[in-house]
N, C-alpha and C positions, 0 to 999 in steps of 0.2 A: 416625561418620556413613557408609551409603550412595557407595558410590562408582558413576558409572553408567558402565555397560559401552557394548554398540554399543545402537542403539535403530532398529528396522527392521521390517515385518510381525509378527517374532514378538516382538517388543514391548522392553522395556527390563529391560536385566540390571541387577541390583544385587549385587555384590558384598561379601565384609567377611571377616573372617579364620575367618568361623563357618563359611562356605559362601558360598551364593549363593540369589537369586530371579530369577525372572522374572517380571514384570510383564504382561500382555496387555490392550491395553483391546478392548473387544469385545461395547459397549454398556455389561454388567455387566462391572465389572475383576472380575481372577481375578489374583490372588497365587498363582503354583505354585512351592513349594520343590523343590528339587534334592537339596539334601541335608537334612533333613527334621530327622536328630536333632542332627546340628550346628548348624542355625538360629540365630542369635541370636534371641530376642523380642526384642530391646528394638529390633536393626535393624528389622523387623518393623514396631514401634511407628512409628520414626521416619517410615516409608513411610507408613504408614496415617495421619499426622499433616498430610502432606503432603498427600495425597491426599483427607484432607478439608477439607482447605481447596477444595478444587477443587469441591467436593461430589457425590465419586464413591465410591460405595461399594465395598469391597475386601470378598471372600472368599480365602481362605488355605486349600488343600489340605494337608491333616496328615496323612500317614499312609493315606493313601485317603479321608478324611473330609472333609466342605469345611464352615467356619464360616465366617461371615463379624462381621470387624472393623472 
């Protein structure tokens, strides 16, 4: 699971042994990876699981591409 980091203007760190994210809320959330190829999905999943509970929509920056999940 999602460990969170500090949580402050630039939004909330999520860390895991894969890498990390940052989280921004900023109307539309934006999931921006850090380390991109090391990512976990499934950590990924768990955020975005959360997150819709809240029902806030996440896009996730991949490689310069942005989907949203």
């Amino acid at each position: 699971m999602a460990h969170i980091g500090g949580s402050g203007e630039r939004g909330e760190n999520y860390q895991s042994k894969q890498g990390s994210i940052i989280i921004q809320r900023l109307g539309r959330v934006t999931v921006v990876t850090n380390e991109v190829r090391r990512i976990s999905v499934h950590l990924v999943n768990c955020i975005a699981d959360e997150w819709r509970k809240q029902r806030l929509r996440i896009s996730v920056l991949v490689a310069g591409k942005q989907r949203w999940i």
